[in-house]
DOKE-528581 format. One line per field, with one value per residue (C-alpha): residue number from 1; residue in three letters; chain; y, x, z. Coordinates in Angstrom, 2 decimals, decimal comma, padded with zeros to 5 digits. Layout:
# residues N
i	c(NUM  ...)
aa	c(ala  ...)
ch	c(A  ...)
yy	c(Y  ...)
xx	c(X  ...)
zz	c(Z  ...)
//
This chain:
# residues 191
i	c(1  2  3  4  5  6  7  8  9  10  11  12  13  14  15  16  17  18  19  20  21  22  23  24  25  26  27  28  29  30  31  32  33  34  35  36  37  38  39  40  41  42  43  44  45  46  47  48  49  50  51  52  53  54  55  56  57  58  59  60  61  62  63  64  65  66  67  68  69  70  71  72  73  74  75  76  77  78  79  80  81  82  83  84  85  86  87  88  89  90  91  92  93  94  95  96  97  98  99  100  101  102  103  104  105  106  107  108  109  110  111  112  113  114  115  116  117  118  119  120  121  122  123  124  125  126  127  128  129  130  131  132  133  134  135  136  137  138  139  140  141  142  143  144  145  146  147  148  149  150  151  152  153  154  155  156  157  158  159  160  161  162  163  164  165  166  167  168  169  170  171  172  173  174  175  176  177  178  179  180  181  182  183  184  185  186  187  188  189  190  191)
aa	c(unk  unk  unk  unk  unk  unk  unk  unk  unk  unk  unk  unk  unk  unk  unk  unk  unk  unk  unk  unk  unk  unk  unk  unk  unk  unk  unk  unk  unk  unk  unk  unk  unk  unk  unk  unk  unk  unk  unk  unk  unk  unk  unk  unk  unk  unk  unk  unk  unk  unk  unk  unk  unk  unk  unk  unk  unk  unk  unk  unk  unk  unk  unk  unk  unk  unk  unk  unk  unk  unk  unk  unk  unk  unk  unk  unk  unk  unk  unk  unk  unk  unk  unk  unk  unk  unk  unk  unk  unk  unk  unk  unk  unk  unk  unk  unk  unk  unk  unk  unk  unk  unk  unk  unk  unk  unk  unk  unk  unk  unk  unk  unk  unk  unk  unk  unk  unk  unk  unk  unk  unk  unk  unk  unk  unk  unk  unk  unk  unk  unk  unk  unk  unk  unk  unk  unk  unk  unk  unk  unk  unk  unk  unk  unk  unk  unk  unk  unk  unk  unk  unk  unk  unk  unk  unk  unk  unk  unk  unk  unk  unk  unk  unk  unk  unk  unk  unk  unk  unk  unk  unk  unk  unk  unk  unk  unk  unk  unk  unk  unk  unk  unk  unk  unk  unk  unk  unk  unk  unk  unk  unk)
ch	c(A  A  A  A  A  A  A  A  A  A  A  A  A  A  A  A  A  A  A  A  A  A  A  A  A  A  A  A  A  A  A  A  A  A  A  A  A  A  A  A  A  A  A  A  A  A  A  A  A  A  A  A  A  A  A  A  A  A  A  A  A  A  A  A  A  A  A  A  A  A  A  A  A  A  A  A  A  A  A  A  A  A  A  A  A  A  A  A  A  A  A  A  A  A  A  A  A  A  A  A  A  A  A  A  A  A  A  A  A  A  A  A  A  A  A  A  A  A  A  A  A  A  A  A  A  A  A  A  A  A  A  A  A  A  A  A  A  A  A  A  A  A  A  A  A  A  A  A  A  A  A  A  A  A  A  A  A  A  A  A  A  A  A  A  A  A  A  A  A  A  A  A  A  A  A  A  A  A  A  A  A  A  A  A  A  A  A  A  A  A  A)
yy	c(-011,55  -013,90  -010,88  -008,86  -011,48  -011,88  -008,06  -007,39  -010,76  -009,14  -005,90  -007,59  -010,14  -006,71  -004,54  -004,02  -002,76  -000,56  001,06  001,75  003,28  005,59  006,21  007,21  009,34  010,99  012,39  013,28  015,52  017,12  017,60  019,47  021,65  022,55  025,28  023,77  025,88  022,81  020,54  017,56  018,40  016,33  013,05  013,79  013,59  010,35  009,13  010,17  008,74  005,20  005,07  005,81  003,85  001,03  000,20  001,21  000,44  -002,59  -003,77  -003,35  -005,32  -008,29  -008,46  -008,24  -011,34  -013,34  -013,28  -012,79  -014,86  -017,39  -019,71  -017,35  -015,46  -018,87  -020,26  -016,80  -017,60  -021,21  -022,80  -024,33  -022,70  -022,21  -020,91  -018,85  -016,74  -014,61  -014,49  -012,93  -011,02  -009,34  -008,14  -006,62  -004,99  -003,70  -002,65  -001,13  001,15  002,29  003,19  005,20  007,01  008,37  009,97  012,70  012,06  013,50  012,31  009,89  008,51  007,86  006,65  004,08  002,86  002,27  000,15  -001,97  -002,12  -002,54  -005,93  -007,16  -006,80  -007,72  -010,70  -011,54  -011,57  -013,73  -015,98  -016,17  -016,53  -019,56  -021,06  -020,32  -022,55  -024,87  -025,70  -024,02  -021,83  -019,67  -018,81  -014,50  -013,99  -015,43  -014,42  -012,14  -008,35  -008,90  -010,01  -006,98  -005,11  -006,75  -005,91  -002,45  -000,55  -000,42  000,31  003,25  004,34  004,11  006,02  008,91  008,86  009,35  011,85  013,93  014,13  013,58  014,06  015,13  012,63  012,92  014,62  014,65  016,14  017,15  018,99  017,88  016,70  018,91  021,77  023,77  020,89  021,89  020,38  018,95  016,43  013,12  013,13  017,31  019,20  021,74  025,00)
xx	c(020,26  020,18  021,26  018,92  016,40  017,74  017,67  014,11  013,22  015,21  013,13  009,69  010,82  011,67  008,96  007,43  010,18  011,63  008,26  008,08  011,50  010,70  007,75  009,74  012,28  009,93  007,67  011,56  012,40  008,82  008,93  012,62  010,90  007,73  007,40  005,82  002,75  001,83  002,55  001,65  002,71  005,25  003,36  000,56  003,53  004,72  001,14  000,16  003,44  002,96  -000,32  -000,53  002,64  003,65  -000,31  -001,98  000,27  001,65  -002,53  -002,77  000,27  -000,62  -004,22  -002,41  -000,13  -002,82  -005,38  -003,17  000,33  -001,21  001,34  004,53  002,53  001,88  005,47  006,94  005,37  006,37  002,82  000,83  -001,49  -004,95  -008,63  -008,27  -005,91  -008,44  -010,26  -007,11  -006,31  -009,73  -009,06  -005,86  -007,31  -010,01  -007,14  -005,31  -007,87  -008,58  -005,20  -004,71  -007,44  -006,76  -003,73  -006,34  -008,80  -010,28  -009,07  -012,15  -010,95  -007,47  -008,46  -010,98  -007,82  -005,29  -007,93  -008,88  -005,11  -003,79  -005,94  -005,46  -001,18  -000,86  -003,34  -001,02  001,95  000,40  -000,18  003,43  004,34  002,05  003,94  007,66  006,62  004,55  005,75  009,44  008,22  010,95  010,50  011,13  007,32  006,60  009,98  011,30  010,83  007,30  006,69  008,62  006,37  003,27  004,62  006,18  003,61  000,65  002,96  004,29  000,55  -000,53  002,06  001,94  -002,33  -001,38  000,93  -001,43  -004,49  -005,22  -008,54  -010,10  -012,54  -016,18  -015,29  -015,79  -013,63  -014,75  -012,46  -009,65  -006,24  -004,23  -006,63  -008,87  -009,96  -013,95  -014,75  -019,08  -020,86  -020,98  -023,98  -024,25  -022,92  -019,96  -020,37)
zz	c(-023,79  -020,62  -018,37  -019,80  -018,73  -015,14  -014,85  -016,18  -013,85  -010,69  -011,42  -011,58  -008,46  -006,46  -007,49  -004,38  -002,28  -005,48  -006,01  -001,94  -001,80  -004,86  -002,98  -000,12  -002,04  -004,12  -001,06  000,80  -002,31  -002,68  001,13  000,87  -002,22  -000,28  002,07  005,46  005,66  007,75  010,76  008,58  005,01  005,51  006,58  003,84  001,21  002,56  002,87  -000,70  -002,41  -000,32  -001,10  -004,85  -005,53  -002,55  -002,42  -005,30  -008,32  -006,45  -005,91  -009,79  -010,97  -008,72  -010,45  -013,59  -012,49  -010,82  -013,32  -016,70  -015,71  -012,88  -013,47  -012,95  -010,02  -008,58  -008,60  -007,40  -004,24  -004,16  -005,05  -007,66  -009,79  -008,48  -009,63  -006,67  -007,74  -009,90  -006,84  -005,11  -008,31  -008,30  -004,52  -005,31  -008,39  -005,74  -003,51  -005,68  -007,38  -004,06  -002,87  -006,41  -005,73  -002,10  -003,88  -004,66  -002,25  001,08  004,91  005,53  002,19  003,42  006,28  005,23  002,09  005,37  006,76  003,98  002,38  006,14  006,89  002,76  003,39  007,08  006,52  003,72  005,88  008,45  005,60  004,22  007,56  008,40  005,07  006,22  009,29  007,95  004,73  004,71  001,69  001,76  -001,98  -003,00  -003,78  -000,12  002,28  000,56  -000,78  -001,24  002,67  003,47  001,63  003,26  006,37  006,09  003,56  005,93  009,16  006,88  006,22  009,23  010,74  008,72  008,85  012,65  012,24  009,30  011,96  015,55  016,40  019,67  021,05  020,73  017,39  013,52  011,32  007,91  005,02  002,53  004,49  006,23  006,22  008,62  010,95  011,91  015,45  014,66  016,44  014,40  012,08  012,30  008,81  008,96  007,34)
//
């Protein structure tokens, strides 16, 4: 029963970086399935598997930790137990929800959820940085997978946002991803 524990313990503690490598491997296999119609098939399936999985799943089971299991959320990260944690459980919640639904969603869509999740995680990494030097936290939830996480899920969505579109400047592009790009002024509707 105890290594049942540890295992089911390891898979929570690593949850981050599992769910962004099946993120990863799932959007490599549909990739290899699809026929490349497009330039940037390829980056909208890495973008779309990130997203719905390494952001938006991940966002959802850290509101579920923060504001149901404070206490094991808490220590996981090396700190005590704070009423600020529903406040941070609430954001990722908000995070979260908004990363599942760019799975589906149009390129202004995507492109705002990179922004937002891209300033939540890299603000978060900056933070468990700030408490490997100050306070030589070097606790799992705050050095380890789920820094890496912090780190590398945005750089991962931001590269493949760059790699989906580039736009021209002066520009505004309208339509679902990876389709017919229409060229319009900003504030002018495409037929």
């Amino acid at each position: 029963m105890l290594m049942i524990a540890k295992l089911i313990s390891g898979f929570f503690s690593n949850l981050s970086v599992i769910l962004l490598f099946l993120a990863l491997a799932i959007a490599g296999v549909r990739s290899l399935k699809k026929p490349l119609r497009r330039k940037n098939a390829i980056a909208e399936e890495f973008f779309r598997w990130t997203t719905l999985l390494a952001a938006g799943t991940i966002g959802i089971y850290a509101f579920v930790m923060h504001a149901f299991f404070p206490k094991i959320a808490a220590a996981a990260i090396g700190w005590g137990n704070s009423p600020f944690q529903y406040e941070v459980a609430v954001a990722n919640l908000g995070f979260g929800l908004l990363c599942v639904l760019a799975f589906r969603a149009a390129y202004g869509f995507w492109l705002a959820s990179v922004v937002g999740i891209t300033c939540w995680l890299w603000g978060d990494a900056v933070g468990h940085v700030r408490q490997m030097i100050t306070a030589g936290n070097f606790s799992p939830g705050n050095a380890g997978p789920w820094f890496w996480s912090d780190v590398l899920v945005p750089l991962l969505l931001i590269v493949s946002i760059s790699l989906i579109r580039k736009p021209h400047p002066g520009s505004a592009y309208r339509g679902a991803p990876g389709g017919e790009l229409s060229e319009s002024s900003p504030g002018e509707e495409s037929a």
